[in-house]
Biopython code that builds the backbone (N, CA, C, O; Angstrom):
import numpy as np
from Bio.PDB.StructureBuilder import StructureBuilder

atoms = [
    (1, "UNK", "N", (88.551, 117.702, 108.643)),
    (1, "UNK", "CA", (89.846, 118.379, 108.441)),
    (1, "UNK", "C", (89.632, 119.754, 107.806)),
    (1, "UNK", "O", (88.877, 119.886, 106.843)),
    (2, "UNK", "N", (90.230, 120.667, 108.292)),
    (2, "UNK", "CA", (89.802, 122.099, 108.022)),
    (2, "UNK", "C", (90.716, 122.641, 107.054)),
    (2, "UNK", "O", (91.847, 122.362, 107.453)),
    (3, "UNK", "N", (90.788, 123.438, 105.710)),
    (3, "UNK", "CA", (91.319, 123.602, 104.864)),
    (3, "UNK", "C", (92.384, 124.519, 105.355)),
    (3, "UNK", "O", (93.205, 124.800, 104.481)),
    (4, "UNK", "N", (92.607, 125.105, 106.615)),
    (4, "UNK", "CA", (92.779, 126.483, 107.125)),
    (4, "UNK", "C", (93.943, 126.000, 107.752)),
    (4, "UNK", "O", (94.950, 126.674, 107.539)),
    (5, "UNK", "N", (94.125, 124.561, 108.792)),
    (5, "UNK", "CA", (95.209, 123.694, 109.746)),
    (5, "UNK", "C", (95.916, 123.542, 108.472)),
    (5, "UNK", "O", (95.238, 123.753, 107.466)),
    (6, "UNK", "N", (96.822, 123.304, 108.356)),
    (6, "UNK", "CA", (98.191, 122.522, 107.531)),
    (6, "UNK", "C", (98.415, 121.456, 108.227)),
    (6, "UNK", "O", (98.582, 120.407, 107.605)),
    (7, "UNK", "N", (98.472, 121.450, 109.579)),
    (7, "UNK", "CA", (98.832, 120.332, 110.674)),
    (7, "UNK", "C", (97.825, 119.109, 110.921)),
    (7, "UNK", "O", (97.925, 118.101, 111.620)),
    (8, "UNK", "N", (96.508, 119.734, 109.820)),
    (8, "UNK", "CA", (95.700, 118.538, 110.134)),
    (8, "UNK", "C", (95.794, 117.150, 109.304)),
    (8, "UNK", "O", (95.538, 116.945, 108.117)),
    (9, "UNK", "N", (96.283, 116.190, 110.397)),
    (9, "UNK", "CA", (96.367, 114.536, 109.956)),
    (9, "UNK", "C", (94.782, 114.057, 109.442)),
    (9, "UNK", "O", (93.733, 114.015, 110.085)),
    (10, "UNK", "N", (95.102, 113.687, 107.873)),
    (10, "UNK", "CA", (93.978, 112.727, 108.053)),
    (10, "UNK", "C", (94.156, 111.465, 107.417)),
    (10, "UNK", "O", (95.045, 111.145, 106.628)),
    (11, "UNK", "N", (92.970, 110.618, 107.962)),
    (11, "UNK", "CA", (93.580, 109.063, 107.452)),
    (11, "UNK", "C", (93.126, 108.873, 105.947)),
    (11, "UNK", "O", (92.106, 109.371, 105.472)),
    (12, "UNK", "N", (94.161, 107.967, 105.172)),
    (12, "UNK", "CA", (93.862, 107.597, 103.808)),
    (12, "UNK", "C", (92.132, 107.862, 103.181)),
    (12, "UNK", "O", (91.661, 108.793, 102.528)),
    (13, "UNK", "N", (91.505, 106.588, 103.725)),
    (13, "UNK", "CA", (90.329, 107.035, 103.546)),
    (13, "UNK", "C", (89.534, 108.242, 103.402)),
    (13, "UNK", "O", (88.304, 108.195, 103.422)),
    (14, "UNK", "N", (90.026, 109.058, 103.293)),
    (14, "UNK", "CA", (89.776, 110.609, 104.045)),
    (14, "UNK", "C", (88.317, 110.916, 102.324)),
    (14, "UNK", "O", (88.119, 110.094, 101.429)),
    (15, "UNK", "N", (87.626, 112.315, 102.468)),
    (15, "UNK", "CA", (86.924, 112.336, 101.155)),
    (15, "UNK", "C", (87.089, 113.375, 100.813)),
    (15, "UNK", "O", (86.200, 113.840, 100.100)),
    (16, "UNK", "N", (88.187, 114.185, 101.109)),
    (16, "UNK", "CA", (89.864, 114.848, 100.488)),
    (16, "UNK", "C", (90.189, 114.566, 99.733)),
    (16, "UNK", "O", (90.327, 115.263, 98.727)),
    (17, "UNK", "N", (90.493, 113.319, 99.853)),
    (17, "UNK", "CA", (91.710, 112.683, 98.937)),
    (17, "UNK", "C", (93.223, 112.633, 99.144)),
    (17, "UNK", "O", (94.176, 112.151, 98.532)),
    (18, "UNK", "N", (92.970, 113.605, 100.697)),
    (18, "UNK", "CA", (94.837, 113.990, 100.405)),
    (18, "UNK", "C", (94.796, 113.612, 101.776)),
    (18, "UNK", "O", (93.908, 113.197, 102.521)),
    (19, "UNK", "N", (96.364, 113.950, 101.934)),
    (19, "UNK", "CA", (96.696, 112.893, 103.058)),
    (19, "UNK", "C", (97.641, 114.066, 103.487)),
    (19, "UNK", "O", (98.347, 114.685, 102.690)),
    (20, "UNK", "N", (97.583, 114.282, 104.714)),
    (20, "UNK", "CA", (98.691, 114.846, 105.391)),
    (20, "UNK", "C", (98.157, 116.434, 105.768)),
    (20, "UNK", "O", (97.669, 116.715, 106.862)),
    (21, "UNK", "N", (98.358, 117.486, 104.573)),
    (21, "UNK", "CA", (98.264, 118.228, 104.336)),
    (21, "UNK", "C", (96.254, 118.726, 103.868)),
    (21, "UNK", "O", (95.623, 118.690, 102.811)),
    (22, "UNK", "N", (96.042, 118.966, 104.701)),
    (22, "UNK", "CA", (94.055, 118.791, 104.322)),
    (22, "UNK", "C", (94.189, 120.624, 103.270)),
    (22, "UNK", "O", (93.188, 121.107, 102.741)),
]
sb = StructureBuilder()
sb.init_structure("model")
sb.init_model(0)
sb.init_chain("A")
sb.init_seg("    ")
for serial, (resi, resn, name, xyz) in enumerate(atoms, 1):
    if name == "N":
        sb.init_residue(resn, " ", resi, " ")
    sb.init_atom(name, np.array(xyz, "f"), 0.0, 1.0, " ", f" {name:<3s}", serial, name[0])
structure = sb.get_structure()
């Protein structure tokens, strides 16, 4: 997930932490 998309979905698990909004 690219910090740059707003539109990028990612799943819970993610190693973000965030959900929706990358």
């Amino acid at each position: 997930c690219e910090l740059v998309f707003e539109n990028c979905f990612v799943p819970q698990d993610n190693v973000l932490g965030q959900e929706g909004k990358g």
